[in-house]
C-alpha positions in Angstrom: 25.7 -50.7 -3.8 24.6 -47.5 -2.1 27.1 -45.5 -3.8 26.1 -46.6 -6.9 22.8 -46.0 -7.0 23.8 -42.8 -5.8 26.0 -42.0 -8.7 23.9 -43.3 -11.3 20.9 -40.7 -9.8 23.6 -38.1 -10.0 24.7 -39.0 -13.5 20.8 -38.3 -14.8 19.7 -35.6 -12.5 23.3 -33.4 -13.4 24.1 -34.6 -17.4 24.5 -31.8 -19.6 21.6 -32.1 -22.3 18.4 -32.5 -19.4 18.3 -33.8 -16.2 16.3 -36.8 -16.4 13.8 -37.9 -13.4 13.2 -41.5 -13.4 10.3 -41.7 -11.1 10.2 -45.4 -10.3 13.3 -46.2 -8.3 12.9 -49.3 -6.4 14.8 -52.6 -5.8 13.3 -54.7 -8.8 14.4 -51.6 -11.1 18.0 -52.0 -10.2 20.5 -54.5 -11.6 23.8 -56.0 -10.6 26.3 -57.4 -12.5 28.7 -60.0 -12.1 30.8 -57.9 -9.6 27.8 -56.6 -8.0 27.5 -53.2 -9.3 24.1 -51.7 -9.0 22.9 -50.3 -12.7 19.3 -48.1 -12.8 17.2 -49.6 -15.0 13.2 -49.4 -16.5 12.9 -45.8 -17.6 9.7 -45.8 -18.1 7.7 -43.5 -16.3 11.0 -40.9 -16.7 10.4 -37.7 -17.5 13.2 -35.1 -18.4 12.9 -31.6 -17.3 14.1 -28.7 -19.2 16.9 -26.2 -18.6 15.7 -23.6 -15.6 13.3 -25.7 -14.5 13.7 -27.0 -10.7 10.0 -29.0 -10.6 7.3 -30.1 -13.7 3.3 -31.1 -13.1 2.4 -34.7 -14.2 -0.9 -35.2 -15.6 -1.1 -38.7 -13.9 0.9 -39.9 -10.8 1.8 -44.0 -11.4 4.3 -45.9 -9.5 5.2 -47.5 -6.8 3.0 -46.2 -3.4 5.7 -47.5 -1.1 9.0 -45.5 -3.2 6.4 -42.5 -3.5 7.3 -39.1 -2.5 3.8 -37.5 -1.1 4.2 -33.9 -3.3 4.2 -36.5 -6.4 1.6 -38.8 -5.2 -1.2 -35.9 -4.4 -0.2 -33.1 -6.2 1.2 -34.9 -9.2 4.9 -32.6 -8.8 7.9 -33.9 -10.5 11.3 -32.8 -9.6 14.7 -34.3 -8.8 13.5 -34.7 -5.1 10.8 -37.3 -6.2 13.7 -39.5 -6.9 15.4 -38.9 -3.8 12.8 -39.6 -1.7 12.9 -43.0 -2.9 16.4 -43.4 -2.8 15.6 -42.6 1.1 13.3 -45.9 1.4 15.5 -48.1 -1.0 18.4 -47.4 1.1 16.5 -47.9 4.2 15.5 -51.5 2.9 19.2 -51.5 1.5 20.8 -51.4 5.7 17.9 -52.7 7.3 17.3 -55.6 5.0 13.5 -55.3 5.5 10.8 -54.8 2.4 8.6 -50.9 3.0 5.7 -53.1 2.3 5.4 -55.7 5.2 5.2 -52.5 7.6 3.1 -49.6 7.4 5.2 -47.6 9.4 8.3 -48.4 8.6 10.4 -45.0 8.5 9.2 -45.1 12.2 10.8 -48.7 12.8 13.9 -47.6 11.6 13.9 -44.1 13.8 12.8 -46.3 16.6 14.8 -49.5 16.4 18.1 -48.7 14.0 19.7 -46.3 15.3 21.5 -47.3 18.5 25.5 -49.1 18.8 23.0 -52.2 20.0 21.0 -52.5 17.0 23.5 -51.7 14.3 25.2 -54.4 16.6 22.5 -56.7 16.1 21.8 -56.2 12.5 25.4 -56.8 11.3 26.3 -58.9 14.5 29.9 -59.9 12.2 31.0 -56.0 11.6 34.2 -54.5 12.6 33.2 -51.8 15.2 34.4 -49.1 12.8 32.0 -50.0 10.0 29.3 -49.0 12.5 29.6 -45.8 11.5 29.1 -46.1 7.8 25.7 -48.0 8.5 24.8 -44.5 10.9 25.6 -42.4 8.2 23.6 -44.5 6.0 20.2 -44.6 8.0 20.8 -40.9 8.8 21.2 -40.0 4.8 18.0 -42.1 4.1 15.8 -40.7 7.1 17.2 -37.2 5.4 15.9 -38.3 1.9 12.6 -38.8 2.9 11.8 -35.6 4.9 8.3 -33.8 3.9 9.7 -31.0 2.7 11.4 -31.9 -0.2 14.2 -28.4 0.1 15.5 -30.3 3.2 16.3 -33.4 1.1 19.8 -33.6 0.0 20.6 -33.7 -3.9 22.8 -37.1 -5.0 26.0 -34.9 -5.4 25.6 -34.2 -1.3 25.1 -37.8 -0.6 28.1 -38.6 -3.0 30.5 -36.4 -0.8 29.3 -37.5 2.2 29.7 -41.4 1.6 33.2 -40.2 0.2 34.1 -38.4 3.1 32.5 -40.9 5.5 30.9 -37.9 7.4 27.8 -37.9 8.9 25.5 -35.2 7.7 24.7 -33.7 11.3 21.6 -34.8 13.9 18.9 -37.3 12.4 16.4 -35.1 10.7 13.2 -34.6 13.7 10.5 -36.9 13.8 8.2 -33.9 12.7 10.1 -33.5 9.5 10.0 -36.8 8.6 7.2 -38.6 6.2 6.9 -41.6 8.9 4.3 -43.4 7.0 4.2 -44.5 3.7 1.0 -44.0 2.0 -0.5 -42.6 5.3 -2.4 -39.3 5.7 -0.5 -36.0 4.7 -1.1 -32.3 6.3 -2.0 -30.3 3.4 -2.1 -26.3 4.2 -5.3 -24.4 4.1 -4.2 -22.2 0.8 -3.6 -25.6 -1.2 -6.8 -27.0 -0.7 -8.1 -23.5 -1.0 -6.9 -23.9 -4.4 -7.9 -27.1 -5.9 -11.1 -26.2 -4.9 -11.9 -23.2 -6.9 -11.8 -21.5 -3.5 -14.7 -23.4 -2.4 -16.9 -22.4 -5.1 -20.4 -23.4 -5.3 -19.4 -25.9 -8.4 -17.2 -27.7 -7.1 -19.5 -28.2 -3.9 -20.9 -32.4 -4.2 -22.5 -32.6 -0.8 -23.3 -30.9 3.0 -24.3 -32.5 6.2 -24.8 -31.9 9.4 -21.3 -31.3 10.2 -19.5 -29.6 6.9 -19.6 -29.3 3.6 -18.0 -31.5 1.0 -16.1 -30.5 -2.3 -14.6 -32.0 -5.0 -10.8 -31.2 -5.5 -8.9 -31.3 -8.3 -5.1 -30.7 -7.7 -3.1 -29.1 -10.8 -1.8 -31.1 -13.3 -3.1 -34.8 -11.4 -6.3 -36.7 -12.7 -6.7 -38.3 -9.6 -9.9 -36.2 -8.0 -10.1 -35.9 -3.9 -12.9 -35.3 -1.8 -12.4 -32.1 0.2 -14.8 -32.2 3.7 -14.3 -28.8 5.5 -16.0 -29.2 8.9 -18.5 -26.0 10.0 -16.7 -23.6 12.3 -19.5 -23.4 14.7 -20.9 -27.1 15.0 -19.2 -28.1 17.9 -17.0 -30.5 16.5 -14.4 -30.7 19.5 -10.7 -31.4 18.7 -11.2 -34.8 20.1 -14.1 -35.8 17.2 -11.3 -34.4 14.4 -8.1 -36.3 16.0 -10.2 -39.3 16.3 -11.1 -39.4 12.5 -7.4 -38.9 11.5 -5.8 -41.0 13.8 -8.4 -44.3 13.3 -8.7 -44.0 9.7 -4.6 -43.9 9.8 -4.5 -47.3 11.1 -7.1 -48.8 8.6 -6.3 -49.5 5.0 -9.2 -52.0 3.9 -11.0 -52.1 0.5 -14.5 -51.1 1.8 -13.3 -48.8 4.3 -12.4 -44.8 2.5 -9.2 -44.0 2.5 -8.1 -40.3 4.4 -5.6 -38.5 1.7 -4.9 -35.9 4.4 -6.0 -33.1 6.4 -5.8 -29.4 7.3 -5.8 -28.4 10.8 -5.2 -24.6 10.6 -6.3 -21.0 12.2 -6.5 -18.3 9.7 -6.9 -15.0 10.6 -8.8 -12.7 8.1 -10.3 -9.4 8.4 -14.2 -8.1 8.5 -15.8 -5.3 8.2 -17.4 -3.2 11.5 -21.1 -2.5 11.6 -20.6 1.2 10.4 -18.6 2.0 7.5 -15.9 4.1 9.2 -15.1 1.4 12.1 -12.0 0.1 11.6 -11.4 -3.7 10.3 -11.7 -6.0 12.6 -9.4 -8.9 13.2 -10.9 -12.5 13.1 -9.2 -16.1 14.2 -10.9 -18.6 12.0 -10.6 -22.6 12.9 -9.8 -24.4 10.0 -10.4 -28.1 10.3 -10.4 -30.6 6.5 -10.2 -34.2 5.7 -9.4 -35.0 2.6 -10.5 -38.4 1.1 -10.4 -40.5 -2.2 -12.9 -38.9 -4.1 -16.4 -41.5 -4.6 -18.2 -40.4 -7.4 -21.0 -42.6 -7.0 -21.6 -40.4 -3.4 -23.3 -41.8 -0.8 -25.7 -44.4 -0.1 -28.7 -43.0 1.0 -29.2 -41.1 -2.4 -29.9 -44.2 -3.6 -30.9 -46.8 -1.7 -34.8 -45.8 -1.6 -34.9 -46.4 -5.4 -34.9 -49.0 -7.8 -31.7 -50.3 -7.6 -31.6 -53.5 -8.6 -31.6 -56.6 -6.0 -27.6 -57.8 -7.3 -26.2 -54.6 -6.6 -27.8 -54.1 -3.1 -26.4 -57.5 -2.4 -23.4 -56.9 -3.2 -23.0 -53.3 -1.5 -24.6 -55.2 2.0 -21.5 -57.6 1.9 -18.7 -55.1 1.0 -20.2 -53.1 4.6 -20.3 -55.8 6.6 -16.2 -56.9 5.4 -15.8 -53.0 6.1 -17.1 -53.6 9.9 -15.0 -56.8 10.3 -12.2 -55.2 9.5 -13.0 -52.5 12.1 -14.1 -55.2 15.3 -11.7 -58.0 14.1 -8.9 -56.5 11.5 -6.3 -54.6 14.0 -4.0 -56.3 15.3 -4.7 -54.6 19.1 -7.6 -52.8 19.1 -11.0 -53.0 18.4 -12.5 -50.0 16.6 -16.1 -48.9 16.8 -17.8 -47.0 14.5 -20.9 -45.9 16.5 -22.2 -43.9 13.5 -23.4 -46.4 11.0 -25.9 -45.4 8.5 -26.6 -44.7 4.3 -25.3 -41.4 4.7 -21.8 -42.6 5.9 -21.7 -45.6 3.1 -19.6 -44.2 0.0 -19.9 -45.8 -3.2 -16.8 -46.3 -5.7 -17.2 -46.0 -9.7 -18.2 -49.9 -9.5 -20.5 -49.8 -6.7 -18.1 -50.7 -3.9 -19.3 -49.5 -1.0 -16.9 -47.7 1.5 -17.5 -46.9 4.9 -17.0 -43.3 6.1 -17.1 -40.1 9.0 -15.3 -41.8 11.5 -15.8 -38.2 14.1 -17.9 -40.9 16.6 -15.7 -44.1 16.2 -14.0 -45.2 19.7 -11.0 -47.5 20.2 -10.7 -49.7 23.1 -8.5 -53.3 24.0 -9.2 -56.8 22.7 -10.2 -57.9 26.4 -13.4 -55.0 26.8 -16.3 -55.9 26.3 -18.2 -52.9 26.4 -16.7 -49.2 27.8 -19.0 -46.4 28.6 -19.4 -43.1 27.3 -19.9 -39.8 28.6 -23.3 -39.5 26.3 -24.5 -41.2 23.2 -23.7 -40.0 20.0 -24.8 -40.7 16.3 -28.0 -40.5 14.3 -31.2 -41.5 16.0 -32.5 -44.5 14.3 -29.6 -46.3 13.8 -28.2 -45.9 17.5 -28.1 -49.4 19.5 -30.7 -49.0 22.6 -28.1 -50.3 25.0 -26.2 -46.8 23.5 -28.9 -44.8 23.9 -29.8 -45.6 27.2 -27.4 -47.2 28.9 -24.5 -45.0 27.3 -22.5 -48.8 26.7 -20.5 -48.5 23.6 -19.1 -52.3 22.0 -18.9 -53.4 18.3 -22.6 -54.9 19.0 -23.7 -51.2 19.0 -22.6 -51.6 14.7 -24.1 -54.3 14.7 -27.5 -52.8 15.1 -26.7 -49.9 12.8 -25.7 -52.4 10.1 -29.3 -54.0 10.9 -31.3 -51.4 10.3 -29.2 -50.7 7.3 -29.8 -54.0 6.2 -33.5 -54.0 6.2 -33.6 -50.4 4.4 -31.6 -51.7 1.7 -33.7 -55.1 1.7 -37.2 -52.7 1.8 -36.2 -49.7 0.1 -37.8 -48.1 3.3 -36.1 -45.6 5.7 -36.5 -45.9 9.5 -38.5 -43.5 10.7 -36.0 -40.5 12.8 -37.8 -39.2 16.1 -36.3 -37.7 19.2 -36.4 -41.4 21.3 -36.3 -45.0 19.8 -40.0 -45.6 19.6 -40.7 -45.2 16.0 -37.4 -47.2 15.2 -38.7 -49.8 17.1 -42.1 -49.8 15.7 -40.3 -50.3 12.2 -38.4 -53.6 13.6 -41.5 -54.8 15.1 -43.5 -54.2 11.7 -40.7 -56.3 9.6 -40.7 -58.8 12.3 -44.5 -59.8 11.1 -44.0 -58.8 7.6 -40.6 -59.9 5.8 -40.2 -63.6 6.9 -43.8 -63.9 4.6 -42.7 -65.6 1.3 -45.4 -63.3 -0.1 -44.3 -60.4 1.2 -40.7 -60.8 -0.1 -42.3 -61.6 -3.6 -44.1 -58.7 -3.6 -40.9 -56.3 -3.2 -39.0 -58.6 -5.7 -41.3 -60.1 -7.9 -39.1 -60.2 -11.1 -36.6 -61.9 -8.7 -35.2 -65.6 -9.6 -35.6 -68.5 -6.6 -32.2 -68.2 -6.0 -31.5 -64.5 -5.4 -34.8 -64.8 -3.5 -33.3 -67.1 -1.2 -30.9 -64.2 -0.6 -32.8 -61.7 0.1 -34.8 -64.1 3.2 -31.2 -64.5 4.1 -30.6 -60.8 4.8 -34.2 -60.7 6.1 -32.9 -62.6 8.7 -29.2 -61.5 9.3 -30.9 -58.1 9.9 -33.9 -59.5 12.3 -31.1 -61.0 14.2 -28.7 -57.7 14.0 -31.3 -56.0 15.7 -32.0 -57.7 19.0 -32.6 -55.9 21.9 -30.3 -58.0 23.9 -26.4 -57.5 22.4 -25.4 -60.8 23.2 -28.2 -62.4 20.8 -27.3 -60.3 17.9 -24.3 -61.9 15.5 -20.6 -60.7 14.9 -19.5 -59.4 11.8 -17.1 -62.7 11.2 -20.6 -65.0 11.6 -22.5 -63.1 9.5 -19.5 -63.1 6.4 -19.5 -67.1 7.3 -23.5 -67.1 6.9 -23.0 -65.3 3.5 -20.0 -68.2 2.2 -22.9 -70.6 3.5 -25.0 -69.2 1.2 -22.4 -69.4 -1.3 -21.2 -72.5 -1.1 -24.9 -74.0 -1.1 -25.5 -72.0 -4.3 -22.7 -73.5 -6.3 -23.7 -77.1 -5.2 -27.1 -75.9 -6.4 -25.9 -75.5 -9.4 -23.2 -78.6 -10.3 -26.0 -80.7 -8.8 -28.0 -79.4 -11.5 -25.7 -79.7 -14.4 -25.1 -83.7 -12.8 -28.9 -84.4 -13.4 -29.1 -83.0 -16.9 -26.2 -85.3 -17.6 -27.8 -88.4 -15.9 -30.9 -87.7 -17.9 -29.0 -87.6 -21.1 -26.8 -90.9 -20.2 -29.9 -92.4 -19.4 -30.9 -93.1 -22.5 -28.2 -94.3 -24.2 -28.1 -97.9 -24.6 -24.7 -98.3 -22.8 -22.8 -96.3 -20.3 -18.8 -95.0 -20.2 -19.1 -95.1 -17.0 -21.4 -95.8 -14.0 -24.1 -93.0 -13.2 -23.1 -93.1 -9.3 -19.1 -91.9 -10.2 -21.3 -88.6 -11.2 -21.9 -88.1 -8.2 -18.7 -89.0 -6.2 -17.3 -86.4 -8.4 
């Protein structure tokens, strides 16, 4: 089957009118016949290339994720090797017998746990010892295929030979070389990014902070736009704070959590000028440090909260962060993840208003079993930081919590929490709400065009925020009680509703002069 996939690949990458690149090989887009020959089917993202040409720009990049070489998926680059990337993966799944999809490291499961006598042994426990080899050579042509560099990936001719020969094709490519993780974060080089963004021009520029400078990027030929963030030089930023954001967002793939495209971690040396014009040019090491991220043009939160949007919206966007922080406290399989910088500012929104958590420089991992660790000093934006944080130095999911509070009851009153250099004007905000919001007047008055329902809502946040916001950790909620509060809500609404629609019915049967059925079954049902 592996051969035949090969040769049909080879047959449209090498005919004589164009080579052909199919650019959607996976299992459910081959077909076996009766004898069980493999035939490549569903051409319909192929694209043929012309006579000279080794590689073509596509103006869109669809496909499969999981078959997807990472030159095509972010820079939109077509060429033979797109193909045998994913020839790589399906005959990975093809020896292993396992799907790309249930595992988001999967090249790494293979490099770790197929490539020893013992676990060929154990995946074909019924094969004559001198078949082992042919599975070797076959894991060590498909690690090979799906190398970063797509000049180290053999063409299908190479492969051809080899299976013919039953050869292997030298050492198992390095870890280094190999694109471990499907769909995970790819190290893009200073000049590229240099590139899709205009170098850095003032137009493309969508946003700066306190720690860099954010641009939109537009890679050649690919309609997909990415965020480019390139971190200040001098800020203080340590290696630590840039690992961390790679490595935790790397684990996370969650629909109101941004996802990292890639990242440059580079140091570029460039040449200035001495004070007087004769002195010689001086030689300068530059740090280099990017993250690139799906690109939210709706930006960030706090450019809009303050306004008038409306009360459905803000709703929505408060649910989508708090399944965001779930997934962080609850969602990993080993770990809990802390964010410990929670506010507006790191709250992307999506074209539909989806909001995305973001800047995860702060966030700290630590076991299932801890409670709280400590830290060498608080960090984050003053405000939103828990007070066991700030004073105690105690980091735990709780200290979210609080952030998502106060976030909570901005978005609720369209009022920002006073910043000062301690807690005390924070506090003074919680303490003013406290006597303020759980007034049915008071939450009129900010909504007044607001149905009874939604209104209902908002006191419900009123309070998931109140409670978010307790001194004492323990007292405030988790991110899983406060979803289950919102399905509550939910839940009560719809009976609302069908109890509604039952007594308009009622009323109507009421007055006829006989009934289909009784009145009570209404309700039973």
């Amino acid at each position: 089957m592996i051969k035949g996939i090969c040769e049909g690949l080879h047959y449209l990458h090498e005919n004589d009118r164009a080579p052909i690149i199919h650019l959607n090989l996976k299992p459910a887009n081959v077909l076996l016949d009766a004898a069980m020959e493999p035939r490549i089917t569903d051409f319909g993202l192929s694209r043929l290339i012309g006579e000279g040409n080794t590689r073509i720009v596509n103006t869109h990049t669809p496909g499969p994720i999981g078959y997807m070489a990472p030159e095509y998926r972010y820079m939109g680059e077509v060429s033979r090797k797109v193909d045998i990337f994913s020839l790589g993966i399906l005959i990975l799944e093809i020896v292993t017998g396992q799907d790309n999809s249930t595992k988001v490291d999967f090249i790494d499961h293979v490099c770790e746990h197929c490539m020893e006598g013992p676990q060929i042994k154990f995946m074909y426990p019924s094969l004559e010892p001198e078949l082992h080899d042919q599975v070797e050579l076959c894991i060590k042509i498909g690690l090979e295929c799906v190398q970063t560099d797509r000049k180290k990936r053999p063409t299908a001719g190479d492969i051809i030979r080899k299976l013919e020969e039953g050869t292997k094709l030298g050492p198992t490519p390095s870890r280094e070389n190999i694109t471990t993780e499907i769909g995970k974060p790819q190290m893009f080089s200073f000049e590229l990014l240099n590139d899709i963004t205009e170098s850095f021009s003032p137009g493309r520029l969508r946003g700066t902070g306190g720690f860099g400078y954010v641009y939109e990027g537009i890679p050649h030929g690919n309609e997909g736009a990415m965020a480019v963030k390139r971190l200040k030089e001098k800020i203080g930023i340590s290696p630590k704070q840039f690992e961390n954001e790679v490595h935790n967002l790397s684990r996370i793939e969650h629909r109101n959590i941004v996802r990292l495209i890639g990242y440059c971690d580079e140091i570029r040396e460039i040449l200035s000028h001495g004070k007087n014009k004769n002195d010689p040019p001086i030689r300068e090491h530059i740090q280099e440090r990017l993250l690139c991220y799906e690109y939210m043009p709706k930006g960030s939160l706090d450019k809009i909260i303050y306004d008038n949007l409306d009360w459905h919206t803000r709703y929505k966007i408060i649910e989508g962060i708090c399944h965001g922080l779930h997934c962080l406290h609850e969602g990993q399989q080993d770990i809990q993840i802390a964010h410990l910088d929670l506010k507006p500012a790191n709250i992307l929104l999506d074209s539909d208003m989806v909001p995305k958590l973001a800047d995860f420089g702060m966030s700290r991992l630590f076991s299932l079993e801890q409670v709280y660790i400590l830290a060498s000093k608080p960090m984050g934006t003053i405000g939103y930081i828990a007070p066991e944080y700030l004073d105690h130095k105690k980091v735990s999911t709780k200290a979210d919590i609080y952030s998502f509070g106060i976030v909570v009851l901005e978005i609720v009153t369209r009022k920002q929490c006073p910043r000062s250099y301690a807690d005390i004007n924070a506090q003074h905000f919680i303490h003013h709400l406290r006597q303020n919001l759980t007034k049915d007047n008071y939450v009129k008055s900010m909504y007044p065009a607001l149905e009874a329902d939604c209104l209902q809502q908002v006191k419900l946040c009123i309070e998931i925020g109140l409670n978010c916001v307790e001194k004492e950790p323990t007292k405030r909620p988790t991110a899983r009680e406060i979803i289950s509060m919102f399905n509550q809500k939910k839940d009560s609404s719809r009976s609302g509703v069908s109890n509604c629609i039952v007594n308009v019915i009622e009323a109507w049967l009421s007055r006829l002069p006989w009934h289909p059925w009784p009145l009570t079954l209404l309700r039973q049902t």
